[in-house]
Structure formats: structure tokens, C-alpha cells
N, C-alpha and C positions, 0 to 999 in steps of 0.2 A: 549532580544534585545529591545532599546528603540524603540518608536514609534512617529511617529510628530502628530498622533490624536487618541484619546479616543471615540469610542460614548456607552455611557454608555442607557442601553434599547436596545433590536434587537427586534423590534417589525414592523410595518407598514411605522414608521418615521425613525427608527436609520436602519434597511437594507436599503432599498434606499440611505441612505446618505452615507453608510458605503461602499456599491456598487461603489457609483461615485466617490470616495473619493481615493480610489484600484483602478480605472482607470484613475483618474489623476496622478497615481504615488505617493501616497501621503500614507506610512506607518501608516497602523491602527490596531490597535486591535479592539474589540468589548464586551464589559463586559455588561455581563447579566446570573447570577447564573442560571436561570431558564433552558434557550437554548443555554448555551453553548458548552455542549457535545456534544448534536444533533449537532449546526451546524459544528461543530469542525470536526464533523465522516461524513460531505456532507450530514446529515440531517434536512431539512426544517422542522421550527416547525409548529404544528396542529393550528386550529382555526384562519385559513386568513391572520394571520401576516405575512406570507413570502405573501403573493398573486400577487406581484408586480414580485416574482422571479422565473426561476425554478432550478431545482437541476442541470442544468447545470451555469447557471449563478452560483451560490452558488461554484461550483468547481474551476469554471475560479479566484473565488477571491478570494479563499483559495491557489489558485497555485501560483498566484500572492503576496501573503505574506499576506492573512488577516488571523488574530487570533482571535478569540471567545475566550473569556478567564471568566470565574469566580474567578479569583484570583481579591482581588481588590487591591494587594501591584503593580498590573501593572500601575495603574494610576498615582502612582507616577511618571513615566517618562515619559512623553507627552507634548508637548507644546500647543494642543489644547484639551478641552473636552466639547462634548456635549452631552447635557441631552435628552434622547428620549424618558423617559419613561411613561408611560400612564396614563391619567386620566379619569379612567373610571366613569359612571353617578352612584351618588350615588341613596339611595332610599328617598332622597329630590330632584332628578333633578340635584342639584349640583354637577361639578365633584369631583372625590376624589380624593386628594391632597396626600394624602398617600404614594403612592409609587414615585411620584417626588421628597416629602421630603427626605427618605429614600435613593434615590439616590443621592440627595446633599449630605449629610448626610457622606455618603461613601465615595464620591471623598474629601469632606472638608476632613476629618480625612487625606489623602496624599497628600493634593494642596502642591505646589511649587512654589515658586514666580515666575512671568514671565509670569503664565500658563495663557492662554486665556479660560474663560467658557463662554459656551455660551448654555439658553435653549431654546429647541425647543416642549418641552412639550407643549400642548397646558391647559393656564391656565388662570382667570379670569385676568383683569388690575390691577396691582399693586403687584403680587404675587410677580414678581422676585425683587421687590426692598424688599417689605415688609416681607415676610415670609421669603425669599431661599436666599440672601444676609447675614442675621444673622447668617443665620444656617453656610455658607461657613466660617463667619472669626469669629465666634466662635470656630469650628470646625480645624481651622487652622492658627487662631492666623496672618492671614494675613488680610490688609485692603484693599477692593476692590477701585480699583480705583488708587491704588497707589502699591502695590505690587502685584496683580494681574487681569484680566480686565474682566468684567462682561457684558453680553450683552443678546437680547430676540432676538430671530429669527423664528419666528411662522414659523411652517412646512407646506410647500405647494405639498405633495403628493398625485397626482393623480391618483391609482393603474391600471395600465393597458391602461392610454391615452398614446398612440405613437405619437400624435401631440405636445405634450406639457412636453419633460422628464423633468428630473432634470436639464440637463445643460441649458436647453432654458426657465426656469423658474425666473424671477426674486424673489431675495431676499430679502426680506424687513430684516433689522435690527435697533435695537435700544439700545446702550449701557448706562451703566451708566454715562459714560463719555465721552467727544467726542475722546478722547484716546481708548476706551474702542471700539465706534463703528468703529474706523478705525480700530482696529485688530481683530474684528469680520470680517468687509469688505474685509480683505488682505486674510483672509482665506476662505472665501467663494468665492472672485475672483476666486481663483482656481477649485473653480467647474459650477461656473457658468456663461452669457454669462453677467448677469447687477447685479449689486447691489443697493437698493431702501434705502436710509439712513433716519429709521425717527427719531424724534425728541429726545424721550428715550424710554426705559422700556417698558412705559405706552402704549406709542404710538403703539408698533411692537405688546404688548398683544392686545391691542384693535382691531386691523387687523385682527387678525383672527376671535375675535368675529363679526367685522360686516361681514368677509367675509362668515364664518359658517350659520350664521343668513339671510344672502341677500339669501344664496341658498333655505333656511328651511320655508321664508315668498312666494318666488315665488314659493317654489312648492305646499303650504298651496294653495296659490291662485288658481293655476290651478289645483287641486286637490276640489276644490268648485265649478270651473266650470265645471267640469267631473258631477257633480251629479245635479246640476242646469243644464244641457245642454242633461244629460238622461230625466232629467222630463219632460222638454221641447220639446223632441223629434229632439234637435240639432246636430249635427256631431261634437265634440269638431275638433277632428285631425283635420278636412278639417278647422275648426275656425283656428288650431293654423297655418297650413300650409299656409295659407293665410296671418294672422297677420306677420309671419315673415318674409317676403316680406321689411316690411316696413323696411327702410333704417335707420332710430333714433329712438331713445325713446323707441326701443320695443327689449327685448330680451328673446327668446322663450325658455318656460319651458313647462314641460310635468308631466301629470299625475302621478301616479300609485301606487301600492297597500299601500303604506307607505312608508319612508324615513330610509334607512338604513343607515349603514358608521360608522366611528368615528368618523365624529364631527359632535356631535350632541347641538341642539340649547340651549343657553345660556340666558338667563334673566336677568344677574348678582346678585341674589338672595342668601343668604347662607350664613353662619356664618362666612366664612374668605373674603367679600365685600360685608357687606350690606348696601346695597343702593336701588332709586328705582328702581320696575321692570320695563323692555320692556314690555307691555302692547302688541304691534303686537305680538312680538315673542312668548308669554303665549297662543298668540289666535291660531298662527299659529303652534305651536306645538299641541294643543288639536285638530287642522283639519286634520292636517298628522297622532297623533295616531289613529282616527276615524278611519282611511281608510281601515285597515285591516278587520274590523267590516263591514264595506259597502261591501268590495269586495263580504264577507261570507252573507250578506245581501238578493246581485245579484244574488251571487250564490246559495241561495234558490228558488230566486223568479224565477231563469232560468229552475230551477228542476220542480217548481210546473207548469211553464205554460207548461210543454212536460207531465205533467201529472206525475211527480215524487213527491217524498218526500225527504225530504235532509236524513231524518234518513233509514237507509239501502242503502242510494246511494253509489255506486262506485267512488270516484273524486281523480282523477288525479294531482296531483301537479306540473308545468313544469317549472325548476326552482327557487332553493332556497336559492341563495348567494345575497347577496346585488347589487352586480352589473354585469355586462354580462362577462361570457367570465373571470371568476375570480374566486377560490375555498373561500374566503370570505365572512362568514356567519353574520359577526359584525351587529346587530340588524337587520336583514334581517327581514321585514312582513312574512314571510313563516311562522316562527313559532308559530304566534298569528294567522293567518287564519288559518294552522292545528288543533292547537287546538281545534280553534270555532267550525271548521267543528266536529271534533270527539265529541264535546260537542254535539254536534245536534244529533249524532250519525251515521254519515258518516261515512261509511270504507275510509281511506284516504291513498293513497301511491304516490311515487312522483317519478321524472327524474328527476336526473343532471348530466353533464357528468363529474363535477368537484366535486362531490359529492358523494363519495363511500358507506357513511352510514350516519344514519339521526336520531338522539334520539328527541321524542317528548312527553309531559309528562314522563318522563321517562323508557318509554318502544321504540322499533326501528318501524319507519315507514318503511314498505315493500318499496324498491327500484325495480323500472320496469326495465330488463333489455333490452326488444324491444320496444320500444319507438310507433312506432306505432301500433302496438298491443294491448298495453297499451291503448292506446288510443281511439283504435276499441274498447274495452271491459268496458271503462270506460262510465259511466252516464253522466258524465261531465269531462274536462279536463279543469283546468284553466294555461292559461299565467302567470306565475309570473316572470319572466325575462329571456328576451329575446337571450339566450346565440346565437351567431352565426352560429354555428353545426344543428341547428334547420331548417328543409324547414316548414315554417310556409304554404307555400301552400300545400306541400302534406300533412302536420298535419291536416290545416282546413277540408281536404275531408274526410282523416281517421278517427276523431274523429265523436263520435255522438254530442255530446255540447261544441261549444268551446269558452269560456268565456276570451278573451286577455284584460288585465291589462296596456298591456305597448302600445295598435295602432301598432303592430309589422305585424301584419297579414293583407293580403290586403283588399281593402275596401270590404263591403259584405260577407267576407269572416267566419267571427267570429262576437261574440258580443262583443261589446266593451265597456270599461270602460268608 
């Protein structure tokens, strides 16, 4: 049965879209070789990607006609497709480009004229016109812009905010043509409340860089004044609770052990845009990777003043996904402070209630199953994110050492980052 949209990637970006997309009424498939069995049989794939969904969502849009498919002769009939697939950080920083090629790649071989694409990969400025355009109408012998219409629409997923879903999120897009952005616009009207029209390509890639980036320099920032404001013997939280009072000019960012997610900070650095570097953003990514290193730092120095040694201590891990309240593990600090601690030789076992098992250097971190007990018995217990399910007041009593990462716990209560 044809479909009126493709999203090619079910990962973080293409469920979500493919989610609102099924409840606009709007006939989808979903192609992705990888998860599509899983999701086909109402199973959620591993490693945080679904973390926006649960297996009941997932059901409701499998009843309602969505299709997970790895055939890729489905793409041939669709009149929209879009690209979700990931670009993860290579080992220059840059992302790899890889598998959004490859996903072009696949749809050119069956584009049809008419067909609107549009990606939402997130990718350096210049990608979609430069690289991922060739590839479409070599691939298919059709010319964008005139036989079929090309556009960039950076992904604005926010896993788990209920203030801000999908439909009440505006849309930035930018086509190759101003043809191009008004059939990108016609079809994301339908899922959402505004559409932001920029100027091309260029323009809708660059958005998400500075948006990725504004988040990765304010938390750099207040992630220096966490350890400038310990030396000092300051209260950051009570600094920052205060600062955000102010009515302009000031919007309040918060500490904590490092900077998870997928998207992560860009420089525009790398063999497919080189140009110059962001100079902030270079600094402010080396101040966010520190921080897993300071937590494990504190968390020494909190052992030695009670009279411990980090090596033989007991420490507790208390959550380890990137964000509260999320089974998303995507560059989570946990597993860089793990390790340090086991380096030091620390017995290290950890809570999450979104978190069934936990491999670290390749062997499994012991999982606590009572929580405060856990706690009772541990040397130290550190915060690492603050999931909801947690009474941080009964935890500060139960614990012997309770070291919070995120100001989650009330004032006095814990040490804080």
C-alpha cells in the first residue's frame, strides 16, 4: 500500500516524527534495516533511541497503519521522504557523515518525481546542497529543484519535555528553492503549530549548529563556575537561583557532571567543511569533557576528608542516562566517571530505574536493587541524574556520603557540585 511519507532512520529524530506524523493521519512507513523487525513485532529498540516512546505509544502507531519496513523498493511510493539518520561523532570530533550518505544513497536509487525530500540529519552548513544533492540526482537521474524538491529542516527533539512536543515546536526549514521550501512548509504544516522559513540549506544547517552550540558554551560556562564557586566557598545554586530572577539578558543554565545527548558541539572543523574553528566552542567542549574528571576528583577528596581512600571504597552511582526520567544512555558522564572511579580502584555499582544492566570496561557494573540500602552501605553515593522516582530527602539521610552533581537535593542536605 502506498504511503504519503517515508522517514528513512527510526532512531531519536525519525520516531518522533514518524509518531506525529500517525497521528496527523498522515500514512507512514518507516525504513530502517537495522529496527525494523523489532519495531514491526512492538519492539522498542536498545540504546535510548526510542527514549521519547513507550511500548505502548509504539502499539497505538502500529494500529493506526504505521509500517517499519527494511524493504527499500517502499520508498518508491511516497510523496514525502525524510532523512533521520545519525551522525554520530567521529574520532576527529567531526560528525560521520556515513550513514546519511548511505541513506541518500538508497532513497536516490527509487526517488520519483514529484517526491519532496527533506533532511533532518543533523549536519555541518553546506552538506545538503554540497555532498547529499549529487548523490540524489545522480542516483536518480532527476534534477532537484525542478523534478523533485529538496530541503534542510534541522530536528528540534526534545526527549521527554512535555512542555514543548512536537506539534508546539516550530519548524525551521530551508529549501533549495523557494518552491522547494514551500513543499517542505505544506508538509510540516500538518504536524506542526508554525513553520520558520529560512533563507536556504545553508541557513536551516546552521541553526542547528548555533542552537547545539548556545546550549554546550552556557553549560561550559556554568560548569567553571561550579568549581570556581567550590574554591571560593560560594553556593553556585543559591548564585544561579538568584541570577534568574532577572527579567533580560540572562537565561539560566545549570551545572553537572558533563554534557550528554546527541548533539553534540560542532566547531565546523573536518574534511567535508574546512574552515575556521569556533574558538568558544573548542574551549567550551574541553570544560564540559573535564567535568566527569572533577566530579571523580571530589569524589576523592570527599573520601579522604571522612577518612577514606577512593581505592577499596564502596561508591554508588545514582543515575546513568543522559537525562532524568529517560532510558538514554547517548554520551551520558556515567561512564567516564565509572571508569576513573574503577581506575582508582573503587568497587563501583550504580541505580537506575531506566536502567536494567550496565557494561563498563567491558565487564557489568553490579546493579543495586534497594536503592536505599544501597546507599546505607555505600562509602559514598554520587548524583548523577536526578530521575524523578528519587526522594532525594530520604536518600540524603540514608546515605553516608552524598555527593549531588545536579543541586537536586535540598540545601545542607548533600555536597554539591
Amino acid at each position: 500500500m502506498p504511503a504519503d511519507l517515508a522517514v528513512i532512520g527510526l532512531g531519536h529524530l525519525g520516531l518522533p516524527l514518524a509518531q506525529t506524523a500517525v497521528a496527523a493521519g498522515i500514512a507512514t512507513i518507516g525504513h530502517d534495516p537495522a529496527r525494523a523487525r523489532d519495531l514491526a513485532a512492538g519492539r522498542l529498540p536498545g540504546g535510548g533511541d526510542a527514549a521519547a516512546l513507550t511500548a505502548a505509544d509504539l502499539r497505538r502507531m502500529l494500529s493506526a497503519g504505521f509500517r517499519p519496513t527494511a524493504n527499500p523498493a517502499e520508498l518508491a511510493r511516497v510523496r514525502t521522504a525524510v532523512i533521520c539518520a545519525p551522525t554520530p561523532q567521529g574520532p576527529d570530533g567531526a560528525p560521520m557523515l556515513t550513514p546519511v550518505v548511505e541513506a541518500t544513497r538508497t532513497l536516490a536509487a527509487r526517488l520519483r518525481p514529484h517526491t519532496t525530500v527533506i533532511i533532518e540529519s543533523p549536519v555541518p552548513p553546506g552538506t545538503t546542497q554540497t555532498l547529499l544533492l549529487p548523490v540524489l540526482e545522480e542516483g536518480s537521474g532527476l534534477r532537484a529543484g525542478r523534478d523533485f524538491h529538496l530541503a534542510h529542516a534541522p530536528g528540534r527533539v526534545d526527549p521527554g519535555n512535555r512542555l514543548h512536543p512536537y506539534t508546539s515546536t516550530p519548524k525551521v526549514i530551508g529549501g533549495h528553492t523557494p518552491a522547494c521550501t514551500e513543499s517542505a512548509a505544506t508538509f510540516y504544516g500538518r504536524l506542526t503549530d508554525k513553520v520558520v522559513r529560512a533563507r536556504g540549506p545553508r541557513e536551516a544547517e546552521t541553526v542547528h549548529l548555533l542552537e547545539t552550540n548556545y546550549r554546550h558554551v552556557n553549560i561550559a560556562l556554568v560548569n567553571e563556575m561550579a568549581v570556581l564557586c567550590h574554591e571560593l566557598g560560594v553556593d553556585l545554586w543559591d548564585v544561579i537561583r538568584c541570577a534568574e530572577t532577572k527579567p533580560f539578558g540572562f537565561q539560566a543554565f545549570r551545572p553537572g557532571p558533563g554534557v550528554g545527548g546527541h548533539a553534540l558541539a560542532q566547531d565546523l572543523t573536518g574534511p567535508h567543511l574546512p574552515t575556521r574553528p569556533l574558538r568558544m566552542v573548542e574551549l567550551a567542549r574541553q570544560v564540559n569533557h573535564h567535568m566527569p574528571s572533577y566530579v571523580v576528583q571530589r569524589a576523592a577528596t570527599l573520601l579522604n576528608e571522612h577518612g577514606k581512600s577512593a581505592r577499596g571504597a564502596r561508591v554508588l552511582l545514582l543515575g546513568v542516562t543522559y537525562k532524568p526520567d529517560l532510558a538514554d544512555q547517548q554520551a551520558a558522564p556515567a561512564e567516564e566517571i565509572a571508569t576513573r572511579l574503577m581506575q582508582l580502584g573503587a568497587a563501583v555499582s550504580y541505580h537506575d530505574p531506566y536502567v536494567p544492566s550496565w557494561n563498563v570496561l567491558d565487564r557489568p557494573v553490579p546493579r543495586a536493587d534497594s536503592l536505599y540500602e544501597a546507599a546505607a552501605d555505600a562509602d559514598l553515593t554520587i548524583l548523577l541524574q536526578q530521575h524523578r522516582t528519587y526522594d532525594l530527602q530520604g536518600l540524603s539521610v540514608k546515605a553516608q556520603l552524598l555527593l549531588d552533581t545536579r543541586g537536586a537535593t535540598p540545601a545542607g542536605a548533600a555536597h554539591r557540585l
